[in-house]
C-alpha positions in Angstrom: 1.6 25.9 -3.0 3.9 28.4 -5.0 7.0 29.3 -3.4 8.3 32.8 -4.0 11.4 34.0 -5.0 11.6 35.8 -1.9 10.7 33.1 0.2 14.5 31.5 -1.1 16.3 34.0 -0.3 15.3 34.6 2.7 16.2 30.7 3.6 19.2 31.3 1.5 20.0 34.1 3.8 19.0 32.4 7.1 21.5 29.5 6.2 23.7 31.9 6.0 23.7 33.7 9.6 23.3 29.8 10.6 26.7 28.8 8.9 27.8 32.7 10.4 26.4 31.7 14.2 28.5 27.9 13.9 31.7 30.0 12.6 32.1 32.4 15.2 30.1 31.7 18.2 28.4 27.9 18.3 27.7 28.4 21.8 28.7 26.0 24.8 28.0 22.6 23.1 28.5 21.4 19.3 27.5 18.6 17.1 30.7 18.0 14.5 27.7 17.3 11.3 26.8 20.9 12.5 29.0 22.7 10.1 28.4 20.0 7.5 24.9 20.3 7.8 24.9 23.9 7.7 27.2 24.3 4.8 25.6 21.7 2.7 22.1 23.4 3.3 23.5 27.0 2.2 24.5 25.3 -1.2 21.7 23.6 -2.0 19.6 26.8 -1.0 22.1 29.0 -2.7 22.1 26.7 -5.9 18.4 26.4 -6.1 17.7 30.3 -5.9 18.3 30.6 -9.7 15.3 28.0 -10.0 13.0 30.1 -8.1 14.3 33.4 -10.2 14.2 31.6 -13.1 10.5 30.9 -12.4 9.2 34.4 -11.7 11.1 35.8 -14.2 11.3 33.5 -17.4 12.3 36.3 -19.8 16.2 37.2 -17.6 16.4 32.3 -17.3 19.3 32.2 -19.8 20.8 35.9 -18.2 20.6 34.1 -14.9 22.2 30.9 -15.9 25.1 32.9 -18.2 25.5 35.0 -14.5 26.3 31.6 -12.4 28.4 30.0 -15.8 30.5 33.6 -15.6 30.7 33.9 -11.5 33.5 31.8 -10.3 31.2 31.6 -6.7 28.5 30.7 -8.2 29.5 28.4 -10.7 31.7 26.9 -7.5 28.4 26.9 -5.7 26.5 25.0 -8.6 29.4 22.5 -8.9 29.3 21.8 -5.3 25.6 20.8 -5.4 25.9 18.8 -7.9 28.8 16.8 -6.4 27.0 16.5 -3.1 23.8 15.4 -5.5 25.0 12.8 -7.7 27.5 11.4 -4.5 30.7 11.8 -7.6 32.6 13.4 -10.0 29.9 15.8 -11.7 30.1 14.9 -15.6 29.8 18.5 -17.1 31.0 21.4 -14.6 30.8 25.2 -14.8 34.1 26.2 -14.6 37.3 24.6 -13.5 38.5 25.4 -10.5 41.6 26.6 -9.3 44.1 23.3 -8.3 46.7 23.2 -5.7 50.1 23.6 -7.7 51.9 19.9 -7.6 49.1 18.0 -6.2 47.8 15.0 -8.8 43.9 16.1 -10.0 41.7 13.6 -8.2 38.2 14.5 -10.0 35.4 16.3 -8.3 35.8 14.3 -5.0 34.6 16.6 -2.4 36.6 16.7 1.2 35.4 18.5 4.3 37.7 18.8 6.9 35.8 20.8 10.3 37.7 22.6 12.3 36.4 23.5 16.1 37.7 25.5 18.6 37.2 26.2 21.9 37.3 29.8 23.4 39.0 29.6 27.0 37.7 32.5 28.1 34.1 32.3 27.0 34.2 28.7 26.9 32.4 28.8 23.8 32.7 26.7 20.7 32.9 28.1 16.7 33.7 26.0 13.4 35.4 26.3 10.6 35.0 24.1 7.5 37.4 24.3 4.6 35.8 22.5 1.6 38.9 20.9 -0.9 37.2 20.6 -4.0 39.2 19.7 -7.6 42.0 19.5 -5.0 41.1 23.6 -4.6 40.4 24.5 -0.7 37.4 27.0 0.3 36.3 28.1 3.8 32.7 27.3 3.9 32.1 30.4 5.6 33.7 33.0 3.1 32.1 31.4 0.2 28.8 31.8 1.5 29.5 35.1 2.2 30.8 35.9 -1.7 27.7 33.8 -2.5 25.0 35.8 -1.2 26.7 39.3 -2.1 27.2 38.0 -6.1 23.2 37.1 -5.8 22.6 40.4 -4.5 24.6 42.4 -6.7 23.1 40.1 -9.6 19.2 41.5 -8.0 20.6 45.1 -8.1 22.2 44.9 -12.0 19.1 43.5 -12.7 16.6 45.5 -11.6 15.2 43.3 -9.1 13.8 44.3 -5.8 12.4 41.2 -4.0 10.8 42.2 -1.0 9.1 39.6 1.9 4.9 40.9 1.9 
């Protein structure tokens, strides 16, 4: 079975409005892996687009790969995956990303920290999770965001149009 281009973005995109959904509205009940989960699936299906692209489009493989080196969200993106892959430090990374001024480096350990709250008035659940990340901190959320708009403005320099048929 060949798997489309546009079949990843879509799920890329669906993990998206997933991790969007748990953000701002989870509803009346919430798991705490939720956000995890849903986080952790957006990178891997965010990371593995440029397979899929790479694929169908052989002839743009090392454009696409010098796009996600030169993108700080993507090569953040690419980092992440591998650290949540390989369960450690990732032995050659992308870039290096931005450090917390007077905090001691501490490798390519990845920390999520969730945080829920509760609306009073809706009594509804959302949650946040802020990824620390070479002692750098990113709200899950906003980088998925960033994430799927460099992809699509990486489509639209390129020329490509990836429709669902």
């Amino acid at each position: 079975m060949k798997f489309e281009c546009t079949q990843k973005l879509a799920r890329m995109k669906r993990a998206f409005a997933r991790l969007e959904r748990i953000n701002t509205n989870a509803g009346k009940t919430i798991s705490t892996a939720d956000a995890r989960d849903a986080t952790e699936d957006f990178i891997s299906h965010a990371y593995h687009f440029k397979d899929f692209l790479k694929e169908e489009f052989p002839g743009k493989a090392q454009r696409i790969e010098q796009f996600i080196t030169s993108s700080r969200v993507l090569s953040l993106v690419a980092d992440l995956q591998n650290s949540f892959k390989h369960a450690s430090d990732v032995k050659k990374r992308r870039m290096k990303h931005e450090k917390e001024s007077g905090s001691p480096a501490i490798g390519d350990l990845v920390c999520i920290n969730t945080h829920t709250t509760l609306d009073e008035k809706t009594r509804t659940w959302s949650q946040r999770l802020e990824i620390t990340f070479q002692n750098a901190k990113f709200d899950a959320y906003d980088l998925a965001g960033e994430t799927v708009k460099a992809w699509d403005d990486f489509l639209a320099a390129e020329g490509i149009v990836l429709t669902e048929s």
